[in-house]
C-alpha positions in Angstrom: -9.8 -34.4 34.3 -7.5 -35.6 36.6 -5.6 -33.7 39.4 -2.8 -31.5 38.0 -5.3 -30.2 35.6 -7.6 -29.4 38.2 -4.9 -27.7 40.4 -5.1 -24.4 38.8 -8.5 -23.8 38.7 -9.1 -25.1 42.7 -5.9 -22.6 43.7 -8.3 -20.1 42.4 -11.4 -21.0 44.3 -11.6 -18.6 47.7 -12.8 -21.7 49.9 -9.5 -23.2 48.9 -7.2 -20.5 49.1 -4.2 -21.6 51.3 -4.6 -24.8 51.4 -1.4 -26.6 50.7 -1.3 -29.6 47.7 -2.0 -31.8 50.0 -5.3 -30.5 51.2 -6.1 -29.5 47.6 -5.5 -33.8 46.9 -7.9 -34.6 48.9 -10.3 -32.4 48.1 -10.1 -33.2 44.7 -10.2 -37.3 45.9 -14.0 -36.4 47.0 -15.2 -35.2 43.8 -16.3 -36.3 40.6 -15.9 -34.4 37.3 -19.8 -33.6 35.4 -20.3 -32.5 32.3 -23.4 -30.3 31.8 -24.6 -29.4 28.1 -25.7 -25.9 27.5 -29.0 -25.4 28.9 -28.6 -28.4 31.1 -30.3 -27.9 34.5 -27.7 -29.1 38.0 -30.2 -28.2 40.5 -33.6 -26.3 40.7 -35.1 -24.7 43.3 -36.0 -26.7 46.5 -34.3 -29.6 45.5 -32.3 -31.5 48.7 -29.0 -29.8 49.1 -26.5 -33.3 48.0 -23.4 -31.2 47.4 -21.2 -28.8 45.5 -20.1 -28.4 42.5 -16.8 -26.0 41.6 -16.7 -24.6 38.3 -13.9 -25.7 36.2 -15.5 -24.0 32.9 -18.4 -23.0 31.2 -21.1 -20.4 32.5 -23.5 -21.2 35.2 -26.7 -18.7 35.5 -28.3 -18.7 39.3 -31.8 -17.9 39.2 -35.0 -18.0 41.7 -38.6 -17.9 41.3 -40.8 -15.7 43.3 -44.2 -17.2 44.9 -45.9 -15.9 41.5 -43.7 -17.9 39.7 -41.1 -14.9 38.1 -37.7 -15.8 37.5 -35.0 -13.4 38.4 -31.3 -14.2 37.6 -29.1 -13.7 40.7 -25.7 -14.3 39.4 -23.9 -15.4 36.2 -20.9 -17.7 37.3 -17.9 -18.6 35.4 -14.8 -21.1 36.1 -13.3 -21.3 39.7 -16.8 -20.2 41.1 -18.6 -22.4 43.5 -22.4 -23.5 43.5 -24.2 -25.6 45.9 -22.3 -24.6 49.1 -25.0 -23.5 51.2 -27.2 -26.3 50.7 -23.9 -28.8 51.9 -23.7 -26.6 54.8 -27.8 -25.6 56.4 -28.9 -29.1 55.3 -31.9 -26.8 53.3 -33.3 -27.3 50.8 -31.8 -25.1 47.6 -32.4 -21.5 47.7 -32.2 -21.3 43.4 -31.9 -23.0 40.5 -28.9 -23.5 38.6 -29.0 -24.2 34.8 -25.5 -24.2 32.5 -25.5 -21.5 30.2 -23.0 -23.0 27.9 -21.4 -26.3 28.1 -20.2 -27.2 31.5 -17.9 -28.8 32.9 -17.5 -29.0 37.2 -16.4 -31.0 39.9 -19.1 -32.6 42.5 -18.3 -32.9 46.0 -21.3 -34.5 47.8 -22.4 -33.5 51.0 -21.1 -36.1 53.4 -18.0 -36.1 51.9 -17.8 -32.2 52.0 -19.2 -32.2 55.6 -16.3 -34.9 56.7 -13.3 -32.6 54.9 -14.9 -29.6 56.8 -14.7 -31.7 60.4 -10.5 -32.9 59.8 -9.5 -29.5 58.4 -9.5 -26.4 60.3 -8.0 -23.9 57.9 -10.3 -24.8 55.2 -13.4 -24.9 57.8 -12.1 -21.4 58.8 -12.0 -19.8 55.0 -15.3 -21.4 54.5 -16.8 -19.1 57.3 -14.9 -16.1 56.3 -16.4 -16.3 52.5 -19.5 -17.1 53.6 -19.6 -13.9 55.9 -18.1 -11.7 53.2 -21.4 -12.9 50.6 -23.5 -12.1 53.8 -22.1 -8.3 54.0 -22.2 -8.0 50.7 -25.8 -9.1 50.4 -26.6 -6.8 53.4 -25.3 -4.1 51.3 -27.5 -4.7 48.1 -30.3 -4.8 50.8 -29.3 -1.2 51.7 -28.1 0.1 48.4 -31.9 -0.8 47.2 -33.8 0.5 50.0 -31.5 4.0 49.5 -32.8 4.2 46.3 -36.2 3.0 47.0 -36.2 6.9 49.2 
């Protein structure tokens, strides 16, 4: 894949959102394209937290398991969806697995790498924090929604 093909798809990704051709260049100089088959695992569970990966197309299924060992599917991610990102961020460990549904195909931006665009780029540093606190109220609001229902 090489950069005007990817163009679309990272205009579409809300980290990237704004960010000029340019920007979008060099993001795209820091990653490498990998090609997952269907049921093809990127990352489980507690592995170290390398980098990201952007969807560019295919399904991606994000799942944890609980301390007795059951599964439960968190999201079901299609193109121009972004995996990984905490893990580049918190230096953690992964919080879930993430296994390709169907045949794959994403862009890998290792955590250095990532962590160095984020220092020299303001704007993009900025719209990482703002999508990062919009998952956080969202997720405070599934919290709520299920204790609401819980009464």
């Amino acid at each position: 894949m090489n950069f005007e093909q990817a163009v679309p798809i990272l205009r579409k990704i809300t980290f990237f959102e704004g960010i000029d051709d340019k920007g979008l260049q060099v993001i795209y100089s820091c990653a490498k394209t990998v090609d997952i088959r269907q049921e093809g695992f990127i990352f489980s569970q507690g592995d170290p937290g390398d980098g990201m990966y952007l969807i560019i197309a295919g399904k991606v299924e994000i799942s944890q398991r609980d301390p007795m060992g059951y599964r439960t599917v968190l999201a079901t991610l299609g193109p121009s969806s972004v995996i990984g990102d905490m893990a580049v961020l918190d230096d953690l460990p992964r919080s879930a697995s993430a296994q390709a549904v169907e045949r794959t195909i994403m862009l890998y931006i290792p955590r250095d790498d990532f962590q160095l665009l984020l220092e020299f780029n303001f704007s993009l540093t900025l719209k990482i924090l703002n999508t990062l606190s919009k998952r956080l109220r969202e997720a405070n609001e599934k919290v709520v929604d299920k204790r609401r229902k819980m009464f």
